[in-house]
N, C-alpha and C positions, 0 to 999 in steps of 0.2 A: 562753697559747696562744690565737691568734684563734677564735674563736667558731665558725666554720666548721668547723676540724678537730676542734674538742669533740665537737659533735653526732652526727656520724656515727660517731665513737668508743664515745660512750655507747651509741645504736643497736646500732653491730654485737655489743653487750658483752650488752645483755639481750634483743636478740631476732636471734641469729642466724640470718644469711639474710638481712637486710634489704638489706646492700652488698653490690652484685650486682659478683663478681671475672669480669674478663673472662679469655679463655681464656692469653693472651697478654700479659707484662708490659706497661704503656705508658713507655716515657722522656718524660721531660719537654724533657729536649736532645735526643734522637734521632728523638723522632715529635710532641711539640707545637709544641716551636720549629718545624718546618720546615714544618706546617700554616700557623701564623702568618703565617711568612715569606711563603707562598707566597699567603697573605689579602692583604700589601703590610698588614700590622699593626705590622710593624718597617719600614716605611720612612721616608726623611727626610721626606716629606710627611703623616707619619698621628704616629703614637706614638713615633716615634722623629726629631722633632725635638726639636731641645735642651733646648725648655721642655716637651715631652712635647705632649701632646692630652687640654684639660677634666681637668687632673691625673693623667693616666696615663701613665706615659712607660717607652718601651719602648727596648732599646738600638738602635745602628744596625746591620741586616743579624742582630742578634741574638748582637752579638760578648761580650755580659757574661752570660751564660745565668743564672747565679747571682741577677743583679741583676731580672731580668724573671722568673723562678720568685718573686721576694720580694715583685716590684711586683703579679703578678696573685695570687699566693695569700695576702698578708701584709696588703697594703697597705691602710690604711684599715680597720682593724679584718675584715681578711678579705669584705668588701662583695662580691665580685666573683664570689663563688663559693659555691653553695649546695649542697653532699656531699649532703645527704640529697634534695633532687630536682635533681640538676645541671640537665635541661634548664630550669628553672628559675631558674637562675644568671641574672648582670646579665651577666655575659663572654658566653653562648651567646643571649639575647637582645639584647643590641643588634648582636651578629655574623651574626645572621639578618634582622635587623630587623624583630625582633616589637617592638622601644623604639627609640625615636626617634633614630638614627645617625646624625652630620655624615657616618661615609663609608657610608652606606647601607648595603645587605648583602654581607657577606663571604665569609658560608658558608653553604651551602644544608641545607638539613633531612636532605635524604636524600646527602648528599655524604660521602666517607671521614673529612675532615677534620671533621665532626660526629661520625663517630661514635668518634674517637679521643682528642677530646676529654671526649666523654661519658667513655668507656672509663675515659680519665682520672682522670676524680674521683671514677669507682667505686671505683676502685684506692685511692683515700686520696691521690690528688693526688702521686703519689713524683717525688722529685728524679732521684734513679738510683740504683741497686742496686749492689750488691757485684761481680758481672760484667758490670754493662756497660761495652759497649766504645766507643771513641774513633775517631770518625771520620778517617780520614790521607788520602784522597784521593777526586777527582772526574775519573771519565772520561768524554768524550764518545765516539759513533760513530756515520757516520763524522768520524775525526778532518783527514782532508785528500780531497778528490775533485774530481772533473772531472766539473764538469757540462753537459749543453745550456741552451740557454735554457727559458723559462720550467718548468723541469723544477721538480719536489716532492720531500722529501726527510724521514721525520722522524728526526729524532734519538735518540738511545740514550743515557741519563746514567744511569753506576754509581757508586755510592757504596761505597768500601773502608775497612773497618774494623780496630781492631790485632789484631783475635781472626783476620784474613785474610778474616773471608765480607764479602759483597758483597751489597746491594741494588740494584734498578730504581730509579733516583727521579725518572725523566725528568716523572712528574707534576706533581713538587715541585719542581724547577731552577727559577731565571728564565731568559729568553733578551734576548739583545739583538744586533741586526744594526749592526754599524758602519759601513756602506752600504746603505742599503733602497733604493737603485737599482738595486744591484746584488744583493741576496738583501734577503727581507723572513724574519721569524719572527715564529709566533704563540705564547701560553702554554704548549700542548701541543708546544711541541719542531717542529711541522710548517715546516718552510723551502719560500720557494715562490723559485726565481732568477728574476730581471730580464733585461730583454729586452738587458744591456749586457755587453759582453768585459771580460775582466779577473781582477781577486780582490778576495774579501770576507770576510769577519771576522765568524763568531758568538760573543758571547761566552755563557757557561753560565756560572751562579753557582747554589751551593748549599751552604746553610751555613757562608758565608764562603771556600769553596774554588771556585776558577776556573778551567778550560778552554778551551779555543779549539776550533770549528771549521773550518777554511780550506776558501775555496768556490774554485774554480778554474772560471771560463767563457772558455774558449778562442773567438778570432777565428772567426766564420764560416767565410773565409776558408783552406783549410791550404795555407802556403808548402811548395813543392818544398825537400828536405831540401839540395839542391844550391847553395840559398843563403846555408845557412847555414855549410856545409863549404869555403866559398871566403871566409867570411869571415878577415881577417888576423887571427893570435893573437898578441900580446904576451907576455902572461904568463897565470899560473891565472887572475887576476881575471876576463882575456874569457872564456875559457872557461864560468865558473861564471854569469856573466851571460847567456852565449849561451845558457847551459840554461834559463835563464827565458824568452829571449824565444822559445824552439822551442816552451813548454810551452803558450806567450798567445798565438805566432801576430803577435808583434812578430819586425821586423826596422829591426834597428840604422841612424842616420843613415851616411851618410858621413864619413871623417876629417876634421877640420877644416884647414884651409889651411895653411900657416908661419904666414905674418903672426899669426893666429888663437892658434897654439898659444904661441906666440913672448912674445904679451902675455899670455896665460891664466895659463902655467905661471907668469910674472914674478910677475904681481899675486900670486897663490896662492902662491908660495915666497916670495917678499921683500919682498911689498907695494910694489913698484917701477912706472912704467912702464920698459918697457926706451928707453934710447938711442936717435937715429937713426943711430947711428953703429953701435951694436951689431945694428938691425936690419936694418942694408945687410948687414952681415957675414953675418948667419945667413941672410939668403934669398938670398943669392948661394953659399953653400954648398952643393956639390953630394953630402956625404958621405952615404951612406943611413944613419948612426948621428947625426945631427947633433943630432937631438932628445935623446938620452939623455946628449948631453955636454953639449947647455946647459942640462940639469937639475940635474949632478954639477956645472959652475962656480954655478948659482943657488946651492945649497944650502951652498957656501963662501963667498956673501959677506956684508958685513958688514950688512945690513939684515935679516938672516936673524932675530937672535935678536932683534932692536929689535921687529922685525914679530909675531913667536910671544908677546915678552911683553906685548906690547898684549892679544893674545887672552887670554892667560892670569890677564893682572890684571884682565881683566872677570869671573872668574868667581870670582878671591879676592882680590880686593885689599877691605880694608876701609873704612869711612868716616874719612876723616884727622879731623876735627872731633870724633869719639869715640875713634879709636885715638892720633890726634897724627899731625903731618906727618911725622916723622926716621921710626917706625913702617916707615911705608906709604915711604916710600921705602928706605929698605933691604930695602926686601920686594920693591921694584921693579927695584930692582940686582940683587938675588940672584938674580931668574926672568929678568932678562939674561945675569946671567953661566951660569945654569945652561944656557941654549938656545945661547951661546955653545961652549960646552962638549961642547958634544950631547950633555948629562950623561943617560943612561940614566932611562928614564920613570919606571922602580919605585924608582930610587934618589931621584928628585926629589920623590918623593912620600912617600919614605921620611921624607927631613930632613924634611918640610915636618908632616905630620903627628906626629913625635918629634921636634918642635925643644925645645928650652930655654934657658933663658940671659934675658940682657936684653933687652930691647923696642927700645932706642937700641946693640946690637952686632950682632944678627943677626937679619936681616929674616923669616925664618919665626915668631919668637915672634909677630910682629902679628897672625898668624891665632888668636891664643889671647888674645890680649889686646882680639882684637874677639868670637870666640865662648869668651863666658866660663863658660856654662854646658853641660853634657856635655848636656845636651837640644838644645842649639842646636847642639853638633861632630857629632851624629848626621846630622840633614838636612845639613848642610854637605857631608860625608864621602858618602853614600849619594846625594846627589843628582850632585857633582861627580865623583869615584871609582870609585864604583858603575855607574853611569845610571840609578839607583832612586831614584822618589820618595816619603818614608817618610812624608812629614810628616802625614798622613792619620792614621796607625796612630799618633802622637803622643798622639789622642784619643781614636779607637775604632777598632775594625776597616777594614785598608784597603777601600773600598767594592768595588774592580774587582781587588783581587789580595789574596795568601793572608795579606798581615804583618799581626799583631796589634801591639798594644802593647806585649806581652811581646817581640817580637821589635826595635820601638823602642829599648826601655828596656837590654835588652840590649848592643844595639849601643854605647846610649851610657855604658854601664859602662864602656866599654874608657879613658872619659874620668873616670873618677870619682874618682879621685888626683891629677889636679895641685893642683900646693903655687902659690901665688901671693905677692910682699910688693912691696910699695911701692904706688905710685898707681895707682889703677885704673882711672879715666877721666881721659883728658889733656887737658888743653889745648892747643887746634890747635895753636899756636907752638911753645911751651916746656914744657911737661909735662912730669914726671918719669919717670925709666925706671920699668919692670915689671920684674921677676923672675919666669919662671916653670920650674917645674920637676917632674917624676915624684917624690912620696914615698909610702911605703904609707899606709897607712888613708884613711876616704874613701869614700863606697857609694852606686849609685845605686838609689831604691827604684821599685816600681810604683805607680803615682798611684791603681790602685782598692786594690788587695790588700796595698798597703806591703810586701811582698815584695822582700827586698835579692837584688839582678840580679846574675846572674853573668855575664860576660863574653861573648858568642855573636855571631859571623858571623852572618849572614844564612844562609841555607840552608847553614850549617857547624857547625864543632862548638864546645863551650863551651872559654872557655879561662880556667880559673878563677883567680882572685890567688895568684902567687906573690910572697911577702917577698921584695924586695929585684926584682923582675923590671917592670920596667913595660909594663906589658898593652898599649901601643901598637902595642911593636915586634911582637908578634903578632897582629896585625892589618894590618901593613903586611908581615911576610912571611908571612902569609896571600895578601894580596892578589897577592903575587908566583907563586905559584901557580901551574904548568902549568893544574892542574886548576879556576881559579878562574871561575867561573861569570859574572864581571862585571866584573871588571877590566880584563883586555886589551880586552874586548870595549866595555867605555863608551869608553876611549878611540880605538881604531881605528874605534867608529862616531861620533865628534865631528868626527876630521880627514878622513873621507869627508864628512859632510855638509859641511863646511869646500870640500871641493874640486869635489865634486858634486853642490851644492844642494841635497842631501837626505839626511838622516841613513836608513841599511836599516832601521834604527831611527827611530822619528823619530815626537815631539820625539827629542832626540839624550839627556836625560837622565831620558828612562819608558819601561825595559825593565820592564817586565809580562807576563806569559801573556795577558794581555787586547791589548796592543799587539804585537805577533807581529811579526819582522823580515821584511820585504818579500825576503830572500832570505838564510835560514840556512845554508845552506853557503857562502854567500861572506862572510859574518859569520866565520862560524867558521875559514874559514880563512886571514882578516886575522885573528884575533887569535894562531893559534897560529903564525901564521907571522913576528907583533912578538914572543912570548916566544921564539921559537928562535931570533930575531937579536941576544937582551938585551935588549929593546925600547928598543930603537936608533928615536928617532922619526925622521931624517934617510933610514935605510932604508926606514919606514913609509912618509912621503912618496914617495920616490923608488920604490915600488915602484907607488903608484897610480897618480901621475902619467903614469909611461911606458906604462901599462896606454893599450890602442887606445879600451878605456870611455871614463876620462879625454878621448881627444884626438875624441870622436863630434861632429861639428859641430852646430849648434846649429837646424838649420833639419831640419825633420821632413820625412817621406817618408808615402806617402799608408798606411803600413803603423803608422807611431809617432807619428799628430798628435795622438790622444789621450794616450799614455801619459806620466804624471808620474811615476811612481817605481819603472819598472823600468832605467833609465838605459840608455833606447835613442836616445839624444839628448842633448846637451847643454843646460844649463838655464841661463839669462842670469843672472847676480849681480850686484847692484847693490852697487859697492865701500864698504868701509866708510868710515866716517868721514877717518881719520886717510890712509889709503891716496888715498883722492878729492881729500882736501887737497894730501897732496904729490906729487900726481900734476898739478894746476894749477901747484904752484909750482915742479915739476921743466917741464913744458912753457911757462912762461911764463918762469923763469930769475929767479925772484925770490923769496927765502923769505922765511916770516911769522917774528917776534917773538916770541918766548914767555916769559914774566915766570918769570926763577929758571930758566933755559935758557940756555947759549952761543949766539950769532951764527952763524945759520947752523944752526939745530937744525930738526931731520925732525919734522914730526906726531907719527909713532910713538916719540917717543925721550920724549914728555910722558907723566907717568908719575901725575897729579893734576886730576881734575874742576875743581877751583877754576881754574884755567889758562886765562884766557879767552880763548876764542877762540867767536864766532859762528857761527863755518862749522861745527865739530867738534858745538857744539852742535844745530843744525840739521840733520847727519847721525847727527842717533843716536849722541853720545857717553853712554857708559853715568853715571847721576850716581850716586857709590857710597855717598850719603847714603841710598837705597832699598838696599833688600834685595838680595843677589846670592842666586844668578850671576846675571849681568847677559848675558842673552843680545839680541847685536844686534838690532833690526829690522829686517827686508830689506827690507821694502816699501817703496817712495818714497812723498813724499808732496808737496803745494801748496806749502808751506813752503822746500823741499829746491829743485823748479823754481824758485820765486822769489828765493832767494835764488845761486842759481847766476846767475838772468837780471840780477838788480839790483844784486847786493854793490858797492860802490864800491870794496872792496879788490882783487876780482876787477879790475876793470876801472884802477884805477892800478897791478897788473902787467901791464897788457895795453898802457898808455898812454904806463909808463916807458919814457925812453929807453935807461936801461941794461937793460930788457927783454929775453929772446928776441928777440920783437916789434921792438924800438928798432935791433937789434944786425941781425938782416934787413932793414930797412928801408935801413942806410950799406951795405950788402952789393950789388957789383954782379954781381947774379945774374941770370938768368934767370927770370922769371913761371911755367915750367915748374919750374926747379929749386925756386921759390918757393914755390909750393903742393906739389911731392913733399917738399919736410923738413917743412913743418905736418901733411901726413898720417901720415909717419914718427914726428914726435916725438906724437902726439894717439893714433892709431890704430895704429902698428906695420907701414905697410901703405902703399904707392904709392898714388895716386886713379886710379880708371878715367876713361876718356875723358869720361865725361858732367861726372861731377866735377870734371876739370879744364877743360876749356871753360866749366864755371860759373862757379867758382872764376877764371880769368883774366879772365873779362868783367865779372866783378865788381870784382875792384882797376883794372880800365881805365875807370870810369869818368868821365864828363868830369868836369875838378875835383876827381879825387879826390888828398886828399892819404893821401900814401902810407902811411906807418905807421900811418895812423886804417884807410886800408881794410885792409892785413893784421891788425890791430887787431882790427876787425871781423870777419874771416873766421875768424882762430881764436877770440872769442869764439861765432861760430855754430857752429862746431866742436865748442867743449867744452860746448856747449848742447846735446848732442845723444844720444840713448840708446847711440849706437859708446863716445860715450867716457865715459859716466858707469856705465854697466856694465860687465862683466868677460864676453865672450862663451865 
């Protein structure tokens, strides 16, 4: 027994009366931790970074209670703590700074937090008692408000416990503003708003439990309600949008053009440019349904599922050089043939997640034979599936949301039975197949408490090993779930951010209480609106797309030139990789090469990083030798213009005479009709007057020979932000 709890033992044994009991039990998890915490004594910068602070190390946020009760009252022969004159202790002096402290003073003499620590070690230091209770939740208030400008505001943070009562702990919470532009908060919970329109995000932390509370500061500004009742409705989605921008004081851009919607919807369904053949057709069309028919012909053609599994293998395709090539391409076939298929979300996720068999027959076991271990299928699962990012709670307490470790370890119980034989790591080439398969026995433990995990969803229920049952499938129809808290919902927030530049959610895969969706009823009602349809992704699409949000043009009104993410505007996307490639080599009429590809093969049909191509690389092809998901870069970069402006390859399609280019030039057309098909095939879209008089005076110049200057003009063409973006 450390020396420390002797003494006062002895004490209280021959001269009782000496341990002065306070009136009020003390917890050590329920009233010292959250002193601590609120000292920033468990922060990652103090005592709770990994190698601790001058040997003391404290958890992070105070997620191992057990192990900080051991570190301050055990540790080093009990040094830290003196029962028989606590203020006296090394803990209450250097936390005052009566002893020399790298973090200076923590706690004040005459502060609560003194004197419950004292209280504390009156008590005999207790861990916890026979009734005490466990803390389940953290509320803020208020939880959502409309405020003016520079208004004040303080906060209210309750703490609920399993016995039902409730504490104040608004003194003890942290706070943090995720725009101090737009609201600032100080320690005491007091919010002061910013002089700027909009919404802001407080986050509240308190003893590893997390709340939000949403600031709302409406435009100056209040629009006649009459502007908003004349706006055109599509479907629910405008609706549930138009309710955000009544609330802010936004009003939506204007429809975007044909031409406009024509190439949008293209790129976004098939990764295509459209035709100038197809785009005479559709803007000479006078039907007023014409938009929602050439969404229903996009979504039937054959570029459809090349296009979706380009996206899809950025976020599971493994590294061929570890998995093997055969692997990763049968994993590549299968996520074609599944989107070919319109094969049902939950069903595709079902095989993918309870595949088995061999590595070299069926392309989902690669994703088991690249995460070999149930610790690595958890983040995999939870970040892809989910839109949870767990891998924090891997270690210690997530910092900004409620998952421990135990809820980690759980998840990846669901993986702690696959059976494995044959080779384990391939050889790019030729490697041997894997076996992999569901057999019982098999357990995944807790890294501190070696505690064997039973099976547990995320904010669901346990689903413990049955003989002969493999725990996967219940966790994939788990996931199927009307009622599933994350499922529908990560994927309908992936393919809005996919179409609308910004996930409601966003990043598109950290759904948190601390990252709050920029608009939960239209969240909500894209997901229960993909489970009532089977989650039909072709429906999914097709229902945002023809949504009036979708078709909002891209050029702002003096009501939405600030707003970025309530989609009262269209937001410019810079095409991917593979999409920008065969979009040069569909308007130039000359496709690239690709080693271990048929003659005449699309960007998107390349299904392998090692696959050289310069261009792909230079626009951000994902290399799956790193870590996935591999999510795109949008941003352009130096790199990206100069290689558009200089490629030599660019410029011998532009030079060939069996070119586009080569093939207009023996064409005896018109200078007018000459530059309307460069605009057509580039842009989707005729040149305006200024444009074309440019354009003509430009190939009329003296000496020019002719295929170098139409040459020339669509290379200025495709050097240009019209066509290397997606407007």
């Amino acid at each position: 027994m450390p020396r420390n709890l002797l003494l006062p033992m002895l004490l209280a044994t021959l001269s009782p009366g000496v341990m002065v009991r306070a009136a009020d039990p003390v917890s050590f998890t329920n009233d010292v931790m959250p002193h601590l915490m609120k000292a920033g004594c468990a922060a990652g910068t103090c005592h709770a970074k990994p190698e601790g602070q001058n040997n003391f190390k404290l958890s992070v946020f105070g997620y191992d209670p057990k192990h900080d009760y051991n570190e301050i009252v055990s540790d080093d022969r009990g040094r830290r703590l003196l029962l028989a004159a606590p203020e006296e202790s090394l803990l209450m002096k250097k936390a005052t700074g009566a002893v020399t402290h790298e973090g200076g003073e923590r706690i004040k003499k005459d502060s609560e937090a003194y004197r419950i620590l004292i209280d504390w070690m009156q008590q005999g230091v207790p861990f916890s008692s026979e009734i005490e209770t466990k803390l389940t939740s953290v509320a803020v208030e208020p939880r959502e408000k409309t405020y003016a400008k520079a208004a004040s505001q303080t906060l209210k943070v309750t703490a609920t416990y399993s016995d039902g009562k409730t504490r104040d702990v608004t003194r003890l919470a942290d706070y943090l503003s995720q725009d101090k532009e737009m609201a600032s908060v100080d320690e005491q919970g007091v919010v002061t708003v910013g002089k700027v329109s909009g919404e802001g995000v407080i986050v509240v932390r308190y003893m590893g439990l997390v709340d939000v509370a949403r600031i709302t500061v409406p435009s100056d500004k209040v629009l006649p309600e009459e502007l908003y009742t004349k706006l055109p409705v599509n479907n629910e989605i405008d609706r549930l949008v138009y309710e955000r921008h009544r609330k802010l004081g936004l009003l939506p851009s204007e429809t975007c053009s044909d031409a406009e919607f024509l190439r949008r919807v293209s790129l976004d369904l098939i990764g295509m440019l459209p035709t100038p053949e197809m785009a005479r057709k559709f803007l000479a069309d006078t039907r007023v349904d014409k938009r929602t028919r050439i969404v229903d012909e996009l979504l039937e053609h054959p570029n459809y599922a090349d296009h979706w599994a380009v996206k899809w293998g950025d976020l599971i395709r493994p590294n061929p050089s570890r998995v093997g090539v055969k692997p990763v391409y049968l994993l590549d076939q299968w996520l074609r043939e599944s989107f070919r298929a319109n094969k049902p979300y939950n069903t595709m996720v079902k095989e993918l997640l309870t595949a088995e068999g061999s590595s070299h027959e069926y392309g989902p076991v690669a994703v088991y034979r690249d995460k070999r271990d149930p610790v690595d299928a958890t983040s995999f699962v939870g970040q892809i599936f989910l839109g949870v990012r767990l891998d924090c709670a891997k270690c210690h307490h997530h910092p900004s949301e409620k998952w421990t470790q135990e809820d980690y370890f759980q998840l990846a119980a669901f993986f702690g039975q696959m059976k494995r034989k044959g080779q384990g790591i391939s050889a790019p080439i030729s490697g041997e197949p894997e076996y992999v398969w569901y057999g019982s026995g098999g357990k995944v433990t807790h890294p501190v408490t070696d505690a064997v995990m039973t099976p547990k969803v995320p904010d669901g229920p346990e689903m413990p090993y049955v003989e002969g049952q493999d725990p996967r499938k219940g966790l994939t129809d788990w996931m199927s779930g009307s009622d599933n808290p994350f499922f529908a919902r990560a994927i309908v927030n992936r393919i809005w951010s996919d179409f609308l530049g910004r996930g409601i959610v966003d990043p598109v895969d950290d759904f948190r209480v601390s990252n709050p969706p920029t608009n939960e009823a239209l969240l909500d009602w894209l997901a229960q609106d993909f489970i009532a349809h089977g989650f039909d992704m072709k429906h999914l699409m097709r229902t945002i797309v023809n949504s009036r949000t979708y078709q909002l043009s891209t050029q702002p009104n003096e009501h939405n030139v600030t707003d970025t993410k309530n989609y009262s505007r269209g937001i410019k996307r810079r095409m991917s990789a593979e999409v920008l490639l065969d979009a040069v080599c569909d308007a130039t009429g000359m496709k690239d090469k690709y080693n271990g590809l048929p003659p005449q093969s699309r960007a998107v049909q390349t299904w392998n990083y090692k696959i050289d191509s310069d261009f792909l690389d230079a626009f951000g092809r994902p290399n799956a030798s790193q870590e996935c998901p591999c999510e795109r870069e949008r941003k352009s970069s130096v790199i990206q213009a100069l290689h558009l402006m200089n490629s030599s390859d660019i410029q011998e399609k532009l030079n060939s005479a069996d070119s586009r280019i080569g093939q207009l030039a023996k064409r005896d057309i018109s200078d007018i009709d000459l530059v309307s098909e460069l605009y057509l095939t580039l842009y989707c879209r005729l040149p305006d007057e200024e444009e074309l008089r440019t354009s003509i005076r430009f190939l009329n110049q003296p000496q020019a020979n002719r295929q170098n200057a139409i040459g020339d003009l669509a290379w200025a063409l495709i050097n240009s932000a019209e066509f290397v973006f997606n407007h």
